[in-house]
Backbone as a ProteinNet text record, in pm:
[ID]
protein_1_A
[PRIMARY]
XXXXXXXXXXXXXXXXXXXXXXXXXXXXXXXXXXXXXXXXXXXXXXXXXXXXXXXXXXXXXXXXXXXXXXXXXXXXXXXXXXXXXXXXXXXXXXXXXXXXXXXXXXXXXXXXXXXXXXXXXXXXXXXXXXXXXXXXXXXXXXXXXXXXXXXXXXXXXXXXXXXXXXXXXXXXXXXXXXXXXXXXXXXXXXXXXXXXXXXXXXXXXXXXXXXX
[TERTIARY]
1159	1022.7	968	921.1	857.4	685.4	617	473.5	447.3	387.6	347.1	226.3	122.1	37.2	35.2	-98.9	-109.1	-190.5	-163.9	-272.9	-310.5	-317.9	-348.7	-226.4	-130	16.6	82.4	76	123.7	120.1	289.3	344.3	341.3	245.1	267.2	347.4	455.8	566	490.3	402.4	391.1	491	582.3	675.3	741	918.1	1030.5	1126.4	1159.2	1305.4	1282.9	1172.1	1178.3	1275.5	1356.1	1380.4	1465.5	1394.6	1423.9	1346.3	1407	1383.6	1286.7	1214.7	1166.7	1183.5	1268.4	1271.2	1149.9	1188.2	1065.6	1086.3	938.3	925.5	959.9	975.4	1024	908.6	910.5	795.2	839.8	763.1	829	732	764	676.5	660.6	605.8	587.1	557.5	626.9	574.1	585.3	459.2	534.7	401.8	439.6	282.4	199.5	34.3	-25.7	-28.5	-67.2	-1.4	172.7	234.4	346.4	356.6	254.1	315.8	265.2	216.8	247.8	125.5	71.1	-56.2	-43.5	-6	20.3	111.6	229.9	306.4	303.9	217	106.8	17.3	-43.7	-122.9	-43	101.6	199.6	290.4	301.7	379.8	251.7	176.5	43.4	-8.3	-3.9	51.4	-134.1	-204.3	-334.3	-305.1	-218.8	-191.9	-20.9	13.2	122.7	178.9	323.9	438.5	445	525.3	534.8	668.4	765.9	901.3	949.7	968.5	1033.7	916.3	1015.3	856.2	893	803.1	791.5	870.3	903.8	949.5	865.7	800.5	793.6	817.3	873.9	922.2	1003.8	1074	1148.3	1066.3	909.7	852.3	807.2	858.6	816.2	665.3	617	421.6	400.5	428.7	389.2	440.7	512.8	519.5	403.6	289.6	213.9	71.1	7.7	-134	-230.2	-330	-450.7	-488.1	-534.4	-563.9	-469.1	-362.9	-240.1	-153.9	-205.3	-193	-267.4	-415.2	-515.9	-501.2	-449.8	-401.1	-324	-193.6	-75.7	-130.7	-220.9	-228.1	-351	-407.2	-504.8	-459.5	-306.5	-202.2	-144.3	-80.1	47.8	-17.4	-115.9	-149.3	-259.1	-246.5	-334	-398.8	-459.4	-518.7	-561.1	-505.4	-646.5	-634.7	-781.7	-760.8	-801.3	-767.2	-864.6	-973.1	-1051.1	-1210.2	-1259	-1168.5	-1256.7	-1269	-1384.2	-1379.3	-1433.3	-1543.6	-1611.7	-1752	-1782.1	-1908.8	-2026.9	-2135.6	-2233.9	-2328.1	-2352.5	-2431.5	-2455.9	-2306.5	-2241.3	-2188.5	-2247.9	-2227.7	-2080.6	-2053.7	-1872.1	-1864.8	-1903.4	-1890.7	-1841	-1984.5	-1966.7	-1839.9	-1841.7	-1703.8	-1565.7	-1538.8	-1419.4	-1419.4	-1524.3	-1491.7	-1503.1	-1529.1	-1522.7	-1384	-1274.4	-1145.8	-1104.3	-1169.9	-1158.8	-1192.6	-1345.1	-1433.2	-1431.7	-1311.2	-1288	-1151.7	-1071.9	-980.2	-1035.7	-1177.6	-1241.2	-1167.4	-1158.1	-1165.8	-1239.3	-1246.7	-1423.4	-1444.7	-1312.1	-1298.3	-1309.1	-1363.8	-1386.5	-1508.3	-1614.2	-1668	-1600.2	-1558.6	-1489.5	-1365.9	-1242.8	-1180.2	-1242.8	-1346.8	-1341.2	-1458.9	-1507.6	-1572.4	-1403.3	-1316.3	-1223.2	-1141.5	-1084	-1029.1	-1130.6	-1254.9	-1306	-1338.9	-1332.8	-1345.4	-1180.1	-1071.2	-944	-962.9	-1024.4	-1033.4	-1144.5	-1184.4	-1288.6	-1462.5	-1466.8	-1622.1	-1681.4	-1681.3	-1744.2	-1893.4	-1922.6	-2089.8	-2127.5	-2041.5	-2089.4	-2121.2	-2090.2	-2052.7	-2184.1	-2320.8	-2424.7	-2462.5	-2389.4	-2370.3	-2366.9	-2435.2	-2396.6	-2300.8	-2220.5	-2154.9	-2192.3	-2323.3	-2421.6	-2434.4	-2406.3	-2435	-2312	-2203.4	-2083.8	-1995.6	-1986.5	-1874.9	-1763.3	-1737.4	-1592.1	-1490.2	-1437.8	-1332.5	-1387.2	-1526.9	-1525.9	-1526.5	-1551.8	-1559.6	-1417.9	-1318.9	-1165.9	-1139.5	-1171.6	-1115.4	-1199.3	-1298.9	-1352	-1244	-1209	-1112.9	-976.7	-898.9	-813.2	-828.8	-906.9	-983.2	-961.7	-1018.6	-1051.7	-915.1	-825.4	-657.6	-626.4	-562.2	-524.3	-595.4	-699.5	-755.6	-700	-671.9	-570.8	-426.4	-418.7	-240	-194.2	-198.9	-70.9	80.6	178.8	298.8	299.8	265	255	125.1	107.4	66.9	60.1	-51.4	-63.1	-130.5	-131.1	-191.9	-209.4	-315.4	-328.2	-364.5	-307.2	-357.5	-454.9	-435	-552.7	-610.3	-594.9	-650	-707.1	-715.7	-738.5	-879	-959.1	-1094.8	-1160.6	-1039.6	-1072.4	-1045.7	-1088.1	-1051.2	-913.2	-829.6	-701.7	-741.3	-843.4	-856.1	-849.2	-977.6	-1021.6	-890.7	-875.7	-715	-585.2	-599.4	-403.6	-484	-591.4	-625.1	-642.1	-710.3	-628.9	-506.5	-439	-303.7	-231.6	-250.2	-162.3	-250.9	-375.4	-389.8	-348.7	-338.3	-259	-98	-18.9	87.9	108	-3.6	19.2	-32.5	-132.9	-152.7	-95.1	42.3	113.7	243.3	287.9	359.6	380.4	210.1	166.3	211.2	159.3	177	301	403.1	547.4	553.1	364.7	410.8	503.3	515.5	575.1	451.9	483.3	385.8	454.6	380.1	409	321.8	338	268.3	205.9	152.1	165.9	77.2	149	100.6	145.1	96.3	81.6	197	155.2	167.8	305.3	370.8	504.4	480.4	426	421.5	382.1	291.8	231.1	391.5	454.3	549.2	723.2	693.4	789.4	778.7	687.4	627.5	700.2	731.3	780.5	929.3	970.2	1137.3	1219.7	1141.7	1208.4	1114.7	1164.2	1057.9	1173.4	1055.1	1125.2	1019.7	1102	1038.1	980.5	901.6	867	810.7	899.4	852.1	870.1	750.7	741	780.7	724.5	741.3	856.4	1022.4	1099.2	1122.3	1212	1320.4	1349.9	1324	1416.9	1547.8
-8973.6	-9023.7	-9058.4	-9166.7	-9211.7	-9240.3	-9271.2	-9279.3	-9339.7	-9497.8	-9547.2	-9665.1	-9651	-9740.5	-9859.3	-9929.8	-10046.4	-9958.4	-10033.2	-10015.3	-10117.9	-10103.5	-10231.4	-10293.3	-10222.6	-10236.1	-10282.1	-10274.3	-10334.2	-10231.3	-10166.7	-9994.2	-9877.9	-9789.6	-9689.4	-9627.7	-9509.5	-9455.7	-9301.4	-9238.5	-9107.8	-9001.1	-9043.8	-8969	-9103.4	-9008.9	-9110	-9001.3	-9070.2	-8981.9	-8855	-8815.2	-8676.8	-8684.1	-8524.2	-8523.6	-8359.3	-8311.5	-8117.5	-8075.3	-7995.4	-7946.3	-7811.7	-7724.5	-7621.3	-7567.1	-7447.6	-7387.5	-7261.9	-7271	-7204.3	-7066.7	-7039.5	-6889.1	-6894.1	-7017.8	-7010.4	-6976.8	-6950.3	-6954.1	-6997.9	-7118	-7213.8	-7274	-7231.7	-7285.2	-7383	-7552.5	-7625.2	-7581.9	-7664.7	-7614.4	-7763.9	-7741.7	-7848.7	-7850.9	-7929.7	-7942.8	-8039.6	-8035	-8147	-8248.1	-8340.4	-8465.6	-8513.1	-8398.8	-8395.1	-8489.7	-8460.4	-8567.1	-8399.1	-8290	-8168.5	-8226.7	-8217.8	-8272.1	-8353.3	-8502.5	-8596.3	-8597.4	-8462.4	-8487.8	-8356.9	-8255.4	-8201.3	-8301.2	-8372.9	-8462.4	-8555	-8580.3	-8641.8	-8581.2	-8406.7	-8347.8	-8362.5	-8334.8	-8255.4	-8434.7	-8537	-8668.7	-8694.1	-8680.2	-8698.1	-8797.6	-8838.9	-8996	-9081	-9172.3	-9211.5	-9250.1	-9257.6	-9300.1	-9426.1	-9483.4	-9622.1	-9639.5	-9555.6	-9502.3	-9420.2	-9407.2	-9284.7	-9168.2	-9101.4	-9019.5	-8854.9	-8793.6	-8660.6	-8636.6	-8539.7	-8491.8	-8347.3	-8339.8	-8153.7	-8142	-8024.4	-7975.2	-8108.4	-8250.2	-8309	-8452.6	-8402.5	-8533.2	-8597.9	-8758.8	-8835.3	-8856.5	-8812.5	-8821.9	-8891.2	-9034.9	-9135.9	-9241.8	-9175.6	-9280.4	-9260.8	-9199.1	-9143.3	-9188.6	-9246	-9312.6	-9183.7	-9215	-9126.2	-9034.9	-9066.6	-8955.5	-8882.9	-8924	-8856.1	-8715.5	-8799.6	-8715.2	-8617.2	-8632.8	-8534.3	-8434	-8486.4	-8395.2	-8260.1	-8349.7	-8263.6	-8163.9	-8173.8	-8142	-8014.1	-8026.5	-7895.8	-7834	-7854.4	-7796.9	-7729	-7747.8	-7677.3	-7660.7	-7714.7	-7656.6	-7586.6	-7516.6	-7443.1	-7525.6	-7480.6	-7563.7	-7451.5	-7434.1	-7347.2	-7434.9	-7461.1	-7574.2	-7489.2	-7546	-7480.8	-7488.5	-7572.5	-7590.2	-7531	-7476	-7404	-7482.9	-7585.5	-7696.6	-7614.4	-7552.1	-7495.3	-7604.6	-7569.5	-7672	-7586.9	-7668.2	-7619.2	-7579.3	-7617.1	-7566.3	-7482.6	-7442	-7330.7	-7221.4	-7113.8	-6979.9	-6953.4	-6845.1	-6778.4	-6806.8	-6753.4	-6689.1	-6834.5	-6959.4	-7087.7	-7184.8	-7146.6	-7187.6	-7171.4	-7006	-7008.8	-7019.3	-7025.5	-7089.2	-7253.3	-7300.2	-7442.1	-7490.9	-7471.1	-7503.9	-7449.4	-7379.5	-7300.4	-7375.3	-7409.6	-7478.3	-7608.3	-7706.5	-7793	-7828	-7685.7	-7676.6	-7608.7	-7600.8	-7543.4	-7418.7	-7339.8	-7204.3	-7115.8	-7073.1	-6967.8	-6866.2	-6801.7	-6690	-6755.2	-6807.7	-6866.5	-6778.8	-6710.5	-6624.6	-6507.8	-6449.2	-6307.7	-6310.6	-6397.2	-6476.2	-6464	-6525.6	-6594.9	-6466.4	-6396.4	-6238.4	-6103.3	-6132	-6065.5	-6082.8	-6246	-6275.2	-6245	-6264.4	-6262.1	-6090.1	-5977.4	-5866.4	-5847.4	-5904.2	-5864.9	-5909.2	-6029.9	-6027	-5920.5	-5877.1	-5788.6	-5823.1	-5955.9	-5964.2	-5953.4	-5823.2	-5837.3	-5856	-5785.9	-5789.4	-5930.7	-6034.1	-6139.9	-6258.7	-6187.7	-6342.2	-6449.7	-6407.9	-6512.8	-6561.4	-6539.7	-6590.7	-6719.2	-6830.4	-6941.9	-6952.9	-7048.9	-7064.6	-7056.5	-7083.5	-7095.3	-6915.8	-6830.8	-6697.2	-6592.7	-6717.4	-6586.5	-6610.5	-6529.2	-6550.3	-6638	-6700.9	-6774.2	-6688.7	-6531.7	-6473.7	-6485.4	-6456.8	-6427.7	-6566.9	-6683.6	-6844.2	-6860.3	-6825.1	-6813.4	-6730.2	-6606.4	-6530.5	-6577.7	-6626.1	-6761.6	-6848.8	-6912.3	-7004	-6963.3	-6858	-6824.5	-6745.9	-6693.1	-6694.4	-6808.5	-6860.3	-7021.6	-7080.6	-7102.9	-7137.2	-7085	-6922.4	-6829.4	-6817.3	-6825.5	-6787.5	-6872.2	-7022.3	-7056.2	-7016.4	-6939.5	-6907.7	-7008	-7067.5	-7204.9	-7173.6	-7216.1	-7199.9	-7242.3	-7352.4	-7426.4	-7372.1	-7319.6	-7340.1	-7363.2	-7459.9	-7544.4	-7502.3	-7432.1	-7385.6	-7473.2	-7518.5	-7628.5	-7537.8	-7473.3	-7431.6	-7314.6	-7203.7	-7141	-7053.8	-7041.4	-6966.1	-7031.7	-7177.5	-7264.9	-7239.4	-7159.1	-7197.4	-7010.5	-6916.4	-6802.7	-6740.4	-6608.5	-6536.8	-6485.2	-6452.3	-6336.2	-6241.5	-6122.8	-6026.8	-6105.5	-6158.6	-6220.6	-6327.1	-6345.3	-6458.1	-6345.7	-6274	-6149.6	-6152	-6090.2	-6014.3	-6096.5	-6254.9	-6364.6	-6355.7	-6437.5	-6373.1	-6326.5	-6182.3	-6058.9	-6084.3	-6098.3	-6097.6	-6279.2	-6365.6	-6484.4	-6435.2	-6367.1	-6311.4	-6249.8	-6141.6	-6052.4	-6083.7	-6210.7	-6251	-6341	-6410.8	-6507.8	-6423.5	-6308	-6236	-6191.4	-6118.8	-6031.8	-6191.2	-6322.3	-6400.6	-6473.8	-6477.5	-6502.2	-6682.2	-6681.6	-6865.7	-6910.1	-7018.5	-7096.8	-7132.4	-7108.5	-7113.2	-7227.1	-7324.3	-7410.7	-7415.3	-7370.3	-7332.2	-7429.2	-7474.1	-7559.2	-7489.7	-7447.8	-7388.2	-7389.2	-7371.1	-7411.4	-7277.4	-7142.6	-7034.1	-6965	-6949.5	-6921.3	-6744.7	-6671.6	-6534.4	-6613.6	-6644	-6716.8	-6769.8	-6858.9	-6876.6	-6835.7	-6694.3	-6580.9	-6483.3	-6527.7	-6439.7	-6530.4	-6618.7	-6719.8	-6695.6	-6740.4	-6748	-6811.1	-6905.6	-7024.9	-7125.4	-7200.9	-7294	-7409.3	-7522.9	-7667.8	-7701.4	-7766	-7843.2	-7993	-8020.5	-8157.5	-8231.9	-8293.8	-8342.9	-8508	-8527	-8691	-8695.4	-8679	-8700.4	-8723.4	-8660.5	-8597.4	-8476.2	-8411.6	-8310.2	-8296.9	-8175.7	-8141.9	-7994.7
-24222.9	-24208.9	-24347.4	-24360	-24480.7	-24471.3	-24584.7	-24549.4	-24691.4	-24640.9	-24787.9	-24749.6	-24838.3	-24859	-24909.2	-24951.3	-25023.8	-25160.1	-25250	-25352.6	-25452.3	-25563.3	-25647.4	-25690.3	-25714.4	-25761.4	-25639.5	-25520.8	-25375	-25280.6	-25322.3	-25198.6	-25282.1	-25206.7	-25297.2	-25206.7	-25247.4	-25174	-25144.7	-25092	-25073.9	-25021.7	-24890	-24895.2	-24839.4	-24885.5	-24870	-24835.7	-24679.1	-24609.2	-24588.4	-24562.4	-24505	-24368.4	-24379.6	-24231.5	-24289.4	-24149.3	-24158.6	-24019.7	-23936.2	-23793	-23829.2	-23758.9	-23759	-23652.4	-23636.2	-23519	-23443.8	-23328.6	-23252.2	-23312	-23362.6	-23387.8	-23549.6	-23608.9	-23780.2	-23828.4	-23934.4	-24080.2	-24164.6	-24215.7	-24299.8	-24412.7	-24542.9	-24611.5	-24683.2	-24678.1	-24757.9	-24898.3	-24996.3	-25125.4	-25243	-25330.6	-25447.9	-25502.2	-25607.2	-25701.2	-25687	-25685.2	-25687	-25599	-25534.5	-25513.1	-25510.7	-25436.4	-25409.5	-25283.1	-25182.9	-25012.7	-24934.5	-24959.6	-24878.4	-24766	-24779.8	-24707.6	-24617.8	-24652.7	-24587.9	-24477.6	-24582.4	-24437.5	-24374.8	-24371.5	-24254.2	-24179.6	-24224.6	-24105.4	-24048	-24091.7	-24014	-23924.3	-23945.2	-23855.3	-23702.2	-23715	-23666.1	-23576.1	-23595.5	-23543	-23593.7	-23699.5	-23774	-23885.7	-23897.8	-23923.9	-23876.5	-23910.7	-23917.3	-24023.9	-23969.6	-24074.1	-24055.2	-24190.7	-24219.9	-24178	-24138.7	-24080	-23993.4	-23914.3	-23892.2	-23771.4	-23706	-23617.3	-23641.8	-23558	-23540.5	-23383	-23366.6	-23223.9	-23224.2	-23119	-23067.4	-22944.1	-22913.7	-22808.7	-22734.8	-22802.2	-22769	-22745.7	-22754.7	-22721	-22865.4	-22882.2	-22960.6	-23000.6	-23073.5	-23084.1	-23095.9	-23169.2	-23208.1	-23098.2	-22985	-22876.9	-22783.8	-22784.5	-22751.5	-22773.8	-22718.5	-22793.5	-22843.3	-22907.6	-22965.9	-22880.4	-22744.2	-22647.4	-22607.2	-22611.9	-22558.7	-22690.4	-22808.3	-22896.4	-22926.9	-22892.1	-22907.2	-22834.3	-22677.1	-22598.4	-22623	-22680	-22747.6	-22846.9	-22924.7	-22993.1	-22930.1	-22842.1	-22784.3	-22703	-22679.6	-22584.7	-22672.3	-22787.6	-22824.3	-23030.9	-23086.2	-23208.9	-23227.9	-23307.3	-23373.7	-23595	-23622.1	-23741.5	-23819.5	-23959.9	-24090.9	-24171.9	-24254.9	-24329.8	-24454.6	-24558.2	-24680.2	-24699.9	-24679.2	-24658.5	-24534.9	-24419.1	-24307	-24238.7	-24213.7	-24127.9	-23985.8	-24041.6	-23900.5	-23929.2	-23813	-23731.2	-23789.3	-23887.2	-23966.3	-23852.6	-23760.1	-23631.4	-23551.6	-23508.9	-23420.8	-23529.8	-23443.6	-23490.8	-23499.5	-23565.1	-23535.2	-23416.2	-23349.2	-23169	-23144	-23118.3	-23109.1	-23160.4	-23254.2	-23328.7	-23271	-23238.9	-23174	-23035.5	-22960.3	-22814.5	-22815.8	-22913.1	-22860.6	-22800.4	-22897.2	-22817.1	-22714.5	-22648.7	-22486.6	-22403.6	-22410	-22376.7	-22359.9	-22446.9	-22471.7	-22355	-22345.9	-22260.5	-22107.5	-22114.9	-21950.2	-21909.1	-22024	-22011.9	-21983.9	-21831.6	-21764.6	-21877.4	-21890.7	-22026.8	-22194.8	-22205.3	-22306.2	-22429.3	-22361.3	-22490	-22497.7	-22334.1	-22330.1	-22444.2	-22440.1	-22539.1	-22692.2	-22712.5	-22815	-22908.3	-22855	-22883.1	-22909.7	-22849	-22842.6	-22966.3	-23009.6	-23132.4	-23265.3	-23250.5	-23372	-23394.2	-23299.3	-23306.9	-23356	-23329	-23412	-23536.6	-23596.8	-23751.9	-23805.5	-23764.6	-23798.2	-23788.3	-23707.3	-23738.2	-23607	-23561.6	-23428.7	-23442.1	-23587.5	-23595.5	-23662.7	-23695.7	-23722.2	-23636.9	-23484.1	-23434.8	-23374.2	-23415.2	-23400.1	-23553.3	-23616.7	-23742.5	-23768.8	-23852.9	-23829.2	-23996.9	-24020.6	-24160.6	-24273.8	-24303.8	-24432.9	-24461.8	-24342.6	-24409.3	-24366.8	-24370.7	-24390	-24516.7	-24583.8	-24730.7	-24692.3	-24816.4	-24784.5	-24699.9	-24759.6	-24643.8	-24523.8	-24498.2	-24319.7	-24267	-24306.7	-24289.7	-24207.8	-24302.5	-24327	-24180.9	-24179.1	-24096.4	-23930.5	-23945.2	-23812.1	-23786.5	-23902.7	-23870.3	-23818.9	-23887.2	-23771.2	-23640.8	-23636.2	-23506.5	-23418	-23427.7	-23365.6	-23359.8	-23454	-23445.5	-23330.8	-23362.8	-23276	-23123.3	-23092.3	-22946.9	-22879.9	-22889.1	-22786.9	-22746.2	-22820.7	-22846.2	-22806.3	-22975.7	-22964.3	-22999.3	-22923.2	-22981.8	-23125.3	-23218.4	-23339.8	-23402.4	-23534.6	-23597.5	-23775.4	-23793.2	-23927.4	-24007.9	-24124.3	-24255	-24390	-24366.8	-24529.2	-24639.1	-24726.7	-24843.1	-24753.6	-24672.2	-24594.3	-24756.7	-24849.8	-24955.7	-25016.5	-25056.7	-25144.7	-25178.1	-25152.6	-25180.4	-25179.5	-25150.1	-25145.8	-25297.2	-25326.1	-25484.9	-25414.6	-25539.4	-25500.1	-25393.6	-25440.6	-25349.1	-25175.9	-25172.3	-25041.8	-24968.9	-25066.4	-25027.7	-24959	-25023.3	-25001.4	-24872.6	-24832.1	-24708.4	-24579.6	-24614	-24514.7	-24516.7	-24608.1	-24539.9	-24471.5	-24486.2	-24433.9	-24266.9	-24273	-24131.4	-24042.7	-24082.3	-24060.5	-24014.2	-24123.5	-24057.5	-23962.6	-23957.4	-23847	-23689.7	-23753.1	-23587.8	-23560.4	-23640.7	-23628.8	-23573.7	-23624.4	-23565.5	-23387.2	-23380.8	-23264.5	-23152.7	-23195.8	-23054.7	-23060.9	-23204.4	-23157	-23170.8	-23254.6	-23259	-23399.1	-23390.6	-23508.5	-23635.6	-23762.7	-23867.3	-23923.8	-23992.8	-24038.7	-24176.8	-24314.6	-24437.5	-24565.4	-24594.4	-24710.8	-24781	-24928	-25040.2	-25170.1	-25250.2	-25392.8	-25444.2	-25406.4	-25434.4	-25416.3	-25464	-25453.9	-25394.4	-25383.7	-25329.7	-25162.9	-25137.2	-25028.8	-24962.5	-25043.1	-24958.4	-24950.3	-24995.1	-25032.8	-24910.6	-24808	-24703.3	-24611.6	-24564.3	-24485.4	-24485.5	-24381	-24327.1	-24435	-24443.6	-24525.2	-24576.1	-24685.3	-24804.7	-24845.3	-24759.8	-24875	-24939.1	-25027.4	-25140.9	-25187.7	-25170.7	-25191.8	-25389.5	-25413.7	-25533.9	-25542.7	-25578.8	-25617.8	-25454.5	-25370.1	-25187.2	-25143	-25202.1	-25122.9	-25136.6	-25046.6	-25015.8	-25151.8	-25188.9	-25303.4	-25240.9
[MASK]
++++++++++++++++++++++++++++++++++++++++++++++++++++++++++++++++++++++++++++++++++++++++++++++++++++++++++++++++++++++++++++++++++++++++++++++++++++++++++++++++++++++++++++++++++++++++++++++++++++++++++++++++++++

């Protein structure tokens, strides 16, 4: 799979020839520096943009043979999402936050649910909380919340520390693992941090946007 733009110079090459399987239940950590392609080709596994080459397969189905709704679909069926910025809804409370994808899937159990995951990260007393008054960790620990309550077989980690301190960062983490463990899904990692992805099954490498 390749992925390249236009720019002032003509093609820019972001990634070139990726190709590597992830098996069910792996932990796998993207890694490389900077403006390596890690990103890009997270929003290309995850079918949140396309390739200029080449496709994705999950669970055997082609994504990109698949139109936008059909992908959105796929994607509230079988992924889960932590981003480094969080990417919770400035409106909706914790609580609000992690039932939307229930809710979205017409889940009756959807607060019982979504009161239940955020009492496993620890914020049972936060959850009419809206984002403006929870610290970056508890923001973080909403957000996998919100991943996790669907129990997706797949899930996608952009940098989930990128915006946390060390302390507050180890302790996402360790609970990302362990609730990535407890439901037996597939982790899919992209990180800067070589301890971060010393925790994972396995780590490729991307430089100048291939396979190293």
């Amino acid at each position: 799979m390749s992925k390249r733009v236009a720019d002032a110079t003509g093609q820019l090459t972001i990634l070139c020839d990726i190709d590597f399987t992830v098996q069910k239940g792996e932990t796998l950590a993207i890694v490389g520096a900077s403006g390596s392609g890690k990103s890009t080709l997270l929003g290309l596994l995850a079918g949140l943009d396309t390739p200029s080459e080449g496709t994705v397969r999950l669970d055997g189905i082609d994504i990109f043979a698949l139109n936008e709704d059909q992908r959105a679909g796929l994607r509230q069926a079988k992924l889960g999402f932590v981003f480094q910025s969080f990417q919770l809804l400035a409106h909706l409370t914790a609580l609000e936050n992690v039932m939307l994808p229930l809710e979205l899937g017409r889940d009756e159990r959807a607060r019982e649910k979504a009161e239940s995951m955020l009492g496993r990260v620890g914020l049972s007393s936060r959850l009419r909380h809206y984002p403006k008054f929870l610290s970056g960790g508890e923001q973080q620990r909403v957000a996998l919340a919100r991943a996790f309550v669907t129990e997706p077989p797949l899930l996608f980690a952009d940098e989930p520390t990128g915006s946390l301190d060390a302390v507050t960062g180890e302790s996402v983490i360790k609970l990302m693992f362990e609730l990535n463990e407890e439901r037996g899904s597939t982790l899919v990692l992209v990180t800067h941090d070589p301890l971060i992805a010393a925790r994972c099954r396995r780590t490729i490498t991307i430089a100048a946007g291939r396979l190293t």
